[in-house]
BAROFI-805330 format. One line per 5 residues: number of its first residue (from 1); for each residue x, y, z of C-alpha. Coordinates in pm, whole numbers, plus 32768, in hexadecimal, padded with zeros to 4 digits. Example, Ala and Ser with C-alpha at 12.3 -4.5 7.8 and 13.67 -1.06 7.14 Angstrom:
2
1) 84CE 7E3E 830C | 8557 7F96 82CA $
END
This chain:
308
1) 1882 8356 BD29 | 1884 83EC BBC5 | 1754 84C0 BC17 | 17E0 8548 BD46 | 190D 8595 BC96 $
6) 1830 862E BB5C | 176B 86F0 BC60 | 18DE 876C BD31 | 1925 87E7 BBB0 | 17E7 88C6 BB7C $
11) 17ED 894B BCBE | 1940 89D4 BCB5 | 190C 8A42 BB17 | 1958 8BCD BB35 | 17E4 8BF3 BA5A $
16) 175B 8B8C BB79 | 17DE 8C55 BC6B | 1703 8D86 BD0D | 16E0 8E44 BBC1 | 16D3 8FC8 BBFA $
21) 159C 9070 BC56 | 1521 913C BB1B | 13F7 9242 BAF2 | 13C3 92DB B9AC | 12FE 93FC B94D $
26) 1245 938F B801 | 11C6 923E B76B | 1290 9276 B64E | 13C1 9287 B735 | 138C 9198 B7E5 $
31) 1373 909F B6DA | 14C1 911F B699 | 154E 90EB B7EC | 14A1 8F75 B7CB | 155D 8F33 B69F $
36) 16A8 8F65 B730 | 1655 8ED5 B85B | 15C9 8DA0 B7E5 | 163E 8C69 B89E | 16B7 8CD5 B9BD $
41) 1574 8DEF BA1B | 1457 8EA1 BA0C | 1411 904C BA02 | 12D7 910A BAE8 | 11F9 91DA B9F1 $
46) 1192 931D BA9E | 10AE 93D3 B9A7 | 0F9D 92DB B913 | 0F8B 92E4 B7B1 | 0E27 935D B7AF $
51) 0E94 9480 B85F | 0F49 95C3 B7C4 | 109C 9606 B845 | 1071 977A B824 | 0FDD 975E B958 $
56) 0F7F 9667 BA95 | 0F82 95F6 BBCC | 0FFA 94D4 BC41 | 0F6A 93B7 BD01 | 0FF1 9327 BE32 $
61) 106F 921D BDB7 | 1132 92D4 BC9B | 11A8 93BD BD86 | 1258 92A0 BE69 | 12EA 921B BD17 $
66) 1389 934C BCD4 | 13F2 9351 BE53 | 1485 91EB BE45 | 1549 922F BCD5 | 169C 91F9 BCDF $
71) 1696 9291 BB60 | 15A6 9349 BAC3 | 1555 938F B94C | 1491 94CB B8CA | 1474 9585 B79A $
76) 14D0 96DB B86A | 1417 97FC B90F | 139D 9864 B7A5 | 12AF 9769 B781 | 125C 974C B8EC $
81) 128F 9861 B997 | 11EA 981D BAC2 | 12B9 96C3 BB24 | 13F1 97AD BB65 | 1393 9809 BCBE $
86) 131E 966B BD42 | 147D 95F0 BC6E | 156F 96C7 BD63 | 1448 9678 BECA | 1400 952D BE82 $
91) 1553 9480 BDC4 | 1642 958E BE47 | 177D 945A BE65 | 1718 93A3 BCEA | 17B1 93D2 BBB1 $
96) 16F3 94DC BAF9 | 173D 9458 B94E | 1676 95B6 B89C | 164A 9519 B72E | 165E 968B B6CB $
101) 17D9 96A0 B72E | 185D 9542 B6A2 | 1925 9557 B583 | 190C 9562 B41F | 179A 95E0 B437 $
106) 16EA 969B B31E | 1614 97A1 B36E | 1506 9869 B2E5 | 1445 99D9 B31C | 1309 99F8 B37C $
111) 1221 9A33 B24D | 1149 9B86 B278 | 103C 9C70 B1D0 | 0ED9 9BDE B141 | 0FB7 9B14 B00C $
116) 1124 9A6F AFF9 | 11FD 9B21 AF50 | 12F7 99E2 AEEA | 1458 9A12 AED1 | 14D4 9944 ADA1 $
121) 1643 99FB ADA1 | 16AC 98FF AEAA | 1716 977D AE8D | 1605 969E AEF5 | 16A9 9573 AE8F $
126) 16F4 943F AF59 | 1837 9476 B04D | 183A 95E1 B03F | 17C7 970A B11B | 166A 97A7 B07A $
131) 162B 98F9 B0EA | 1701 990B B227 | 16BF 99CA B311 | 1812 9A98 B3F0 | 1754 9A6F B55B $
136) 16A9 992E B593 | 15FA 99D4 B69C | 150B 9A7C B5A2 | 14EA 9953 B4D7 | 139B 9876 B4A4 $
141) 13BC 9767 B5C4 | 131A 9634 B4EC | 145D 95DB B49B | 13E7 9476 B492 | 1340 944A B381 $
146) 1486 947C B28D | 1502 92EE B2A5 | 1677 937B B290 | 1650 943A B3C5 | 1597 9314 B450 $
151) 16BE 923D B3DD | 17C2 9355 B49E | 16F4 932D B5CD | 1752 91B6 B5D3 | 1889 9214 B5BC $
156) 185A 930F B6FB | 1775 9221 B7B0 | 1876 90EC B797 | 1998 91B6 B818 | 18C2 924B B930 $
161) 1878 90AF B9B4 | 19DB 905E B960 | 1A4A 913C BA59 | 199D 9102 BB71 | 1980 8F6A BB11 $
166) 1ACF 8F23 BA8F | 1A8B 8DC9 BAAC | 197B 8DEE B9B2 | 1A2F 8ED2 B8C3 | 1A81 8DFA B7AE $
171) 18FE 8D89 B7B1 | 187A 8EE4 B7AD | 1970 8F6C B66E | 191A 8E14 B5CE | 1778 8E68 B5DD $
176) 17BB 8FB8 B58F | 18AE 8F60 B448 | 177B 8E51 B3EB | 1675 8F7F B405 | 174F 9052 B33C $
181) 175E 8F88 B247 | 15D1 8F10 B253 | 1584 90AC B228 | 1691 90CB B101 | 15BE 8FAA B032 $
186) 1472 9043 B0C1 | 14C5 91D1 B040 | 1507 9113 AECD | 13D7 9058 AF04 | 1302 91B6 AF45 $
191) 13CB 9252 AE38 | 1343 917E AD0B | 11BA 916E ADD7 | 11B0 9319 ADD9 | 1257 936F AC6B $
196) 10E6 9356 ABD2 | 1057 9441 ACEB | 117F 954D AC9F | 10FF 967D AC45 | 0F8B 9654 ACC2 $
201) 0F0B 9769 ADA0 | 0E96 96F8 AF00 | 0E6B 97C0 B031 | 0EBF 9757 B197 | 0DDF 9780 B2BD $
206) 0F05 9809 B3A2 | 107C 982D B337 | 10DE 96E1 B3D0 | 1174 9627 B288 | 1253 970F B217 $
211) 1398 960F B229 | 1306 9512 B16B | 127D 95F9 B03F | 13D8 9677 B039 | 147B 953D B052 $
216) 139B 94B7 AF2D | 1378 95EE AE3A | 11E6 95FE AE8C | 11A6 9728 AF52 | 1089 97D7 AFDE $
221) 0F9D 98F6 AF45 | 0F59 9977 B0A1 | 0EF2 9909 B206 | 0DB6 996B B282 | 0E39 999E B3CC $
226) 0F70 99F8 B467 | 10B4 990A B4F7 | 102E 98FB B638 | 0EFD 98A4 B5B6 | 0E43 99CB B604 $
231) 0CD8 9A18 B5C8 | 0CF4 9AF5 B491 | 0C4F 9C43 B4A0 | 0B11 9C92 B39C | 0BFE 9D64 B2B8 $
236) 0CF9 9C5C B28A | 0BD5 9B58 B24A | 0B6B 9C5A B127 | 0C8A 9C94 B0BA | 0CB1 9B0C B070 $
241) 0B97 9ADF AFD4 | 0BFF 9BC3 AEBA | 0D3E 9AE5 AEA0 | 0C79 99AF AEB9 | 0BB3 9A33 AD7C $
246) 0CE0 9B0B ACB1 | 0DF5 99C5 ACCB | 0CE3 9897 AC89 | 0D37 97EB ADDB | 0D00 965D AD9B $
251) 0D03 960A AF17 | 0CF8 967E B053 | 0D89 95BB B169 | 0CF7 95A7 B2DB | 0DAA 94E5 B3F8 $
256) 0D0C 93F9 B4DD | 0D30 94B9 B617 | 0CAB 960A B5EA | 0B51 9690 B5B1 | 0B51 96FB B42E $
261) 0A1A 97C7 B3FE | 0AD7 98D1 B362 | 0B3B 9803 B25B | 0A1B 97C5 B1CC | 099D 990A B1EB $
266) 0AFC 9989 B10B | 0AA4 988E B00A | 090E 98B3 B006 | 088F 98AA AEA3 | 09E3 9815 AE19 $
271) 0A2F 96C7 AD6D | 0B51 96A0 AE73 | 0B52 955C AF0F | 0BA0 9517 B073 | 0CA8 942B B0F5 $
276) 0D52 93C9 B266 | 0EAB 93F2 B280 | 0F3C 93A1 B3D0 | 108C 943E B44F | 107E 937E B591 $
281) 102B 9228 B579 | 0EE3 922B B625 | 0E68 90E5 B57B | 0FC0 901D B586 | 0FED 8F11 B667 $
286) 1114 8F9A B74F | 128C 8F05 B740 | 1394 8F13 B64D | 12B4 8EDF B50F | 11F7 9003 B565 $
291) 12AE 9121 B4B0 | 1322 9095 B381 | 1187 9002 B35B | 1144 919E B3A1 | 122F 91FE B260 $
296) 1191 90E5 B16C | 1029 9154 B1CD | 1078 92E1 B182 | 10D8 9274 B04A | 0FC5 91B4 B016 $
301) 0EC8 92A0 B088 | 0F5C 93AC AF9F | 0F8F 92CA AE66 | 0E38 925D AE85 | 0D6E 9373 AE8F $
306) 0E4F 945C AD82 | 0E85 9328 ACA5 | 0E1B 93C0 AB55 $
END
């Protein structure tokens, strides 16, 4: 009799009730969305993380997750541009949350030209708006990888489930309070690993990382190629390879999912070491953990290869 009763109990428990149907855009995201949703679901990934959300096309069986989504989660039409058109065929009747319009977001320019020009005349301390820009429209779209924009998406994310789950709402602002607070202790944690590297030249290999280096006072020489990660034409490849050899670049940094031939060739005949950095999370185990794991190894990556 007590286990039938324990079982009536769980089976009436509002975290286990149908859970909304999520898709997300990006790994990162979606770890998000499984934070906040942790207990009572679990998100659809549409974009792989070895593939590059600039551009791609979907599989069938993303395509009927994005169909079947009651909600669904994306960075915005900056960053994938092509997902605008399947969003309004296939999920026409879902919730459409675009990170890029929650509130309380901080966003950056695209960087241009061979070489950064930084802009130290702005705040780029903790809490405060670095190098806002008016129109978020014409902002860089890797918005993630600043952990107090990923803690504001929480924020967005958890009152997106509350409403349409209100029997789930306290459990959703609960997870998304906890991973506020886990990204607080994890930006203090970065902060004391990257004050060595501070002031170290490096080079990107495209302008992906801009919200962290901003974020952490450790910014970029230069990209080899362009936001959209562009193949970079023969004069901008000569260009960099005078600013490689005028600034003393200590390391170049490729990413996992993208062929970077050019890199070497920009650094040929330097001392410039080579390191992965991965904006994505292409070797993270998927779920909740994935996306603060994807902040700890950037800083790691970077700290290790322009420790002094």
């Amino acid at each position: 009799m007590h286990r039938l009763f324990t079982l009536i109990l769980l089976m009436s428990s509002p975290a286990l009730a149908d859970a909304p149907r999520v898709a997300t855009d990006i790994a990162p995201v979606h770890s998000l969305v499984s934070q906040v949703m942790d207990g009572v679901g679990t998100p659809d990934l549409i974009i792989p993380p070895a593939a590059s959300p600039h551009g791609y096309a979907m599989r069938p069986s993303e395509a009927r997750a994005l169909s079947g989504a009651d909600l669904v989660v994306w960075v915005g039409p900056a960053l994938t541009p092509w997902m605008e058109e399947p969003l309004e065929a296939l999920a026409p009747n879902a919730t459409h949350l675009t990170l890029m319009d929650a509130d309380g977001m901080t966003f950056l320019p695209f960087r241009g030209g061979e070489a950064f020009s930084v802009d130290h005349s702005h705040d780029h301390g903790h809490g405060h708006d670095h190098g806002h820009v008016e129109e978020h429209e014409a902002a860089d779209p890797h918005i993630w990888l600043d952990p107090m924009n990923g803690a504001q998406m929480l924020t967005a994310i958890a009152h997106a489930l509350a409403e349409l789950d209100p029997d789930n709402a306290a459990r959703y602002r609960q997870n998304a309070e906890a991973g506020r607070a886990q990204l607080a202790a994890l930006t203090a944690e970065i902060d004391v690993q990257l004050a060595p590297a501070k002031d170290r030249p490096f080079i990107v290999f495209h302008d992906a990382f801009h919200y962290f280096e901003a974020r952490f006072e450790i910014e970029a020489k230069a990209a080899v190629s362009t936001g959209d990660a562009a193949k970079p034409g023969a004069g901008r490849v000569a260009s960099l390879r005078k600013q490689v050899d005028k600034v003393g670049v200590v390391c170049a940094f490729a990413e996992p999912q993208m062929d970077t031939g050019i890199l070497a060739t920009v650094i040929e005949n330097q001392s410039t070491k080579i390191a992965i950095l991965d904006p994505i999370g292409v070797d993270q185990p998927l779920g909740p953990d994935l996306y603060p794991e994807l902040l700890r190894a950037l800083a790691t990556g970077m700290a290790n290869c322009l420790r002094p």
